[in-house]
C-alpha positions in Angstrom: -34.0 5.5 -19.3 -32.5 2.4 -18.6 -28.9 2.2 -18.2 -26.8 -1.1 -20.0 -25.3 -3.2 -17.6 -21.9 -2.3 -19.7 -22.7 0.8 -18.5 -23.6 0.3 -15.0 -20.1 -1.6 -14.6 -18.1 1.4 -16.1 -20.0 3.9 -13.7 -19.5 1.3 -11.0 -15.3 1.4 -11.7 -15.5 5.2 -11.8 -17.7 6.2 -9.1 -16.6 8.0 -5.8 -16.6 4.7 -3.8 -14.8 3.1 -5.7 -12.4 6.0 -5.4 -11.8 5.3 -1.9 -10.6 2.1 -2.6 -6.6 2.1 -1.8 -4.3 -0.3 -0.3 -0.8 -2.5 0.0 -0.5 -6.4 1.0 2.7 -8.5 0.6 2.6 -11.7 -1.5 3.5 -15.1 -0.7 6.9 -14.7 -1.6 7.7 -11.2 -0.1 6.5 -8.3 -2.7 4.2 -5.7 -2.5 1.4 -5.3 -4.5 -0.9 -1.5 -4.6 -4.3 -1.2 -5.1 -5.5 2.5 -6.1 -8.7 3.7 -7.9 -6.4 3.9 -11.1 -6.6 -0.3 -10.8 -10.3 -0.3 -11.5 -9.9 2.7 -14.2 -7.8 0.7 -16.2 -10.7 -2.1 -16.1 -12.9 0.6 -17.4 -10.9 1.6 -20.5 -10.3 -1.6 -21.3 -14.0 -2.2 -21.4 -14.6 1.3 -23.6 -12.1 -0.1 -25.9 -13.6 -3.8 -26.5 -10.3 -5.0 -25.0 -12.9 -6.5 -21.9 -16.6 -6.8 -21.9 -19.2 -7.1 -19.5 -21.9 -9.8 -19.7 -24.5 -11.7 -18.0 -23.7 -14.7 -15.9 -24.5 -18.5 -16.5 -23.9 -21.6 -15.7 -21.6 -20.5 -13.3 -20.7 -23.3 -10.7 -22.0 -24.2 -7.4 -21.1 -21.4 -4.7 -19.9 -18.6 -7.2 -21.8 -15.9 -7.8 -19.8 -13.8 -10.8 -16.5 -14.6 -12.2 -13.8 -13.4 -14.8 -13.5 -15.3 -17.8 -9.4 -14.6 -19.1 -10.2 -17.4 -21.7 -13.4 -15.9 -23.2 -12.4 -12.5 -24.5 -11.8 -10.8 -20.8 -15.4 -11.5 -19.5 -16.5 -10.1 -16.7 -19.5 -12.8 -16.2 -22.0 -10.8 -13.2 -25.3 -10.9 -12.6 -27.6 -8.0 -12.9 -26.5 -4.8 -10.3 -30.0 -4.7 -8.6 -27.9 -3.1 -5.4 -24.6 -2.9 -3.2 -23.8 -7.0 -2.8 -23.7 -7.5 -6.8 -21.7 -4.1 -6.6 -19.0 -5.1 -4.5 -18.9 -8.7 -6.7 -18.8 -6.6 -9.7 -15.9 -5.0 -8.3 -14.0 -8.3 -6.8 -14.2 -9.5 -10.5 -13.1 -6.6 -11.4 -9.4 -6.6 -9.5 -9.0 -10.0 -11.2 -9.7 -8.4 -15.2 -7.4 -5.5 -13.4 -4.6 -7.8 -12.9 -4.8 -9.9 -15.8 -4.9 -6.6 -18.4 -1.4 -5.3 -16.3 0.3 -8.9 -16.3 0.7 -8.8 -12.6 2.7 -11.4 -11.3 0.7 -12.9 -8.4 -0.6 -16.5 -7.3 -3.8 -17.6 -7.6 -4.4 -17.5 -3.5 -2.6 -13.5 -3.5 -5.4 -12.7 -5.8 -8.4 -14.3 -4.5 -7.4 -12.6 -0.7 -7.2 -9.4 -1.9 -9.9 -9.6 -4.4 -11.7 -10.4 -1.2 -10.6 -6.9 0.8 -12.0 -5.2 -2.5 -15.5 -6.5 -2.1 -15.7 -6.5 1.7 -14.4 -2.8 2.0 -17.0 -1.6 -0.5 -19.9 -3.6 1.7 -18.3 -1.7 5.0 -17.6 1.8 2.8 -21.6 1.4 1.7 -23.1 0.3 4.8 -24.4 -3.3 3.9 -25.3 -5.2 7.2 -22.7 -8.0 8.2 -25.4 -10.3 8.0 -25.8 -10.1 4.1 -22.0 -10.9 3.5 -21.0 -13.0 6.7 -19.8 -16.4 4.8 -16.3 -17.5 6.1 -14.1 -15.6 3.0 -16.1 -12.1 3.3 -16.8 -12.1 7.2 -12.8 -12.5 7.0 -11.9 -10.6 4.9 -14.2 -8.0 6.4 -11.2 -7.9 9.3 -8.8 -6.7 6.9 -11.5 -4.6 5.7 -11.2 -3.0 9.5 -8.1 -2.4 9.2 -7.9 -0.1 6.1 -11.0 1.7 7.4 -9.2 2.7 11.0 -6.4 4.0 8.8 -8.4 6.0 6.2 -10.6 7.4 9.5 -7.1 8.2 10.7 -6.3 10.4 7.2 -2.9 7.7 7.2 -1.0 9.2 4.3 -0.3 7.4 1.2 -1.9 4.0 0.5 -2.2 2.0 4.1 -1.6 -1.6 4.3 -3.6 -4.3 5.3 -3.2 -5.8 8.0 -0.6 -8.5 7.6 -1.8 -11.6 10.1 -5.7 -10.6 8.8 -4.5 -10.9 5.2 -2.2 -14.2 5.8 -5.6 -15.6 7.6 -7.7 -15.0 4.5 -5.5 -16.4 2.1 -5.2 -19.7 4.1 -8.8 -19.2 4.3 -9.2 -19.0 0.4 -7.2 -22.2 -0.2 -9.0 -24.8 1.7 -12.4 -23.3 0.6 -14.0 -25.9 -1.8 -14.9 -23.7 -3.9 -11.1 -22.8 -4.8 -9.5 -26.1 -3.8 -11.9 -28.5 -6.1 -12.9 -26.1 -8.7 -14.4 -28.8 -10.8 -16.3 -30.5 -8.1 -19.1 -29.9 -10.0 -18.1 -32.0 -12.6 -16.5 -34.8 -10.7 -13.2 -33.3 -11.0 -11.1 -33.0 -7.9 -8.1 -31.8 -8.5 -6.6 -29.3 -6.9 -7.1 -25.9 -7.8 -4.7 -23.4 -8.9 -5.7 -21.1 -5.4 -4.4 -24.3 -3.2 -1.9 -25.2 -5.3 -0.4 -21.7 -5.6 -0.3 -21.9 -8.8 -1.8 -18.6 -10.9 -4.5 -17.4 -13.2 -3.9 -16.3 -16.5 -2.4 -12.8 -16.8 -2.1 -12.4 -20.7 -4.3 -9.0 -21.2 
């Protein structure tokens, strides 16, 4: 029986990796923003309940592979989950639906970073060789990964934070990647984007 990708996502959001997934980072400007398993459940309901929807990538622009569509009825635009990299994609684009459905106030840069630490933990948590995920933002990110890991391994209580100088190198990291700081490259459009600018995505639900 073949299973929807609607479906595969929900699974995805609710599955015992996923559930692993817990952490703290300060913002820009001094607050602390949690991560728990309850983030990614929230995505999920709001899927169940047509308040977000899951569809198939296109014409997505050079260098991204999924993205998150506020504008377009909460899309999450991914490709088809044929293993663990879209998996850990599905799951960075999930953290942006997760804090545009809670209204989270956080910049553009903030979110991309720790977006970043989603993915990357769920390659390390699922074994994926570096080698598959080793461009400059993952390989990063994949330090703050580290972190976390040494401090679940540990049984640190609570929700551990990321490592602060790992988190503050990925976020620089994130806004002078082209892919963030000329969004519309593609189009001939080179002004800055909202990641380099600090400025922020939508967060309307």
């Amino acid at each position: 029986m073949t299973i929807s990708l609607n479906a595969q996502v929900i699974k995805l959001l609710r599955g015992p990796v996923t559930a692993r997934i817990r952490f703290r980072f300060s913002t820009t400007d001094g607050r602390t923003i949690t991560i728990a398993p309850q983030t990614f459940h929230r995505v999920a309901r709001a899927i169940e309940a047509g308040n977000a929807r899951v569809e198939r990538s296109a014409n997505l622009r050079s260098g991204v592979a999924a993205q998150y569509d506020s504008a377009s009825r909460n899309a999450l635009q991914v490709n088809p989950m044929l293993g663990r990299i879209e998996e850990g994609l599905v799951l960075h684009e999930a953290l942006h639906a997760a804090y545009d459905l809670l209204h989270t106030n956080i910049n553009a840069a903030d979110e991309e970073a720790s977006a970043y630490v989603v993915s990357s933990l769920y390659f390390r948590m699922t074994g994926v060789r570096p080698g598959r995920w080793n461009a400059t933002l993952h390989a990063n990110a994949g330090e703050a990964a580290n972190s976390l890991l040494r401090q679940y391994a540990r049984g640190t209580a609570g929700i551990p934070a990321v490592d602060g100088h790992a988190f503050a190198i990925l976020r620089l990291l994130v806004m002078t990647d082209p892919v963030y700081m000329f969004p519309g490259s593609d189009t001939g459009d080179f002004t800055l984007g909202l990641a380099t600018t600090l400025g922020s995505y939508t967060h309307d639900g």
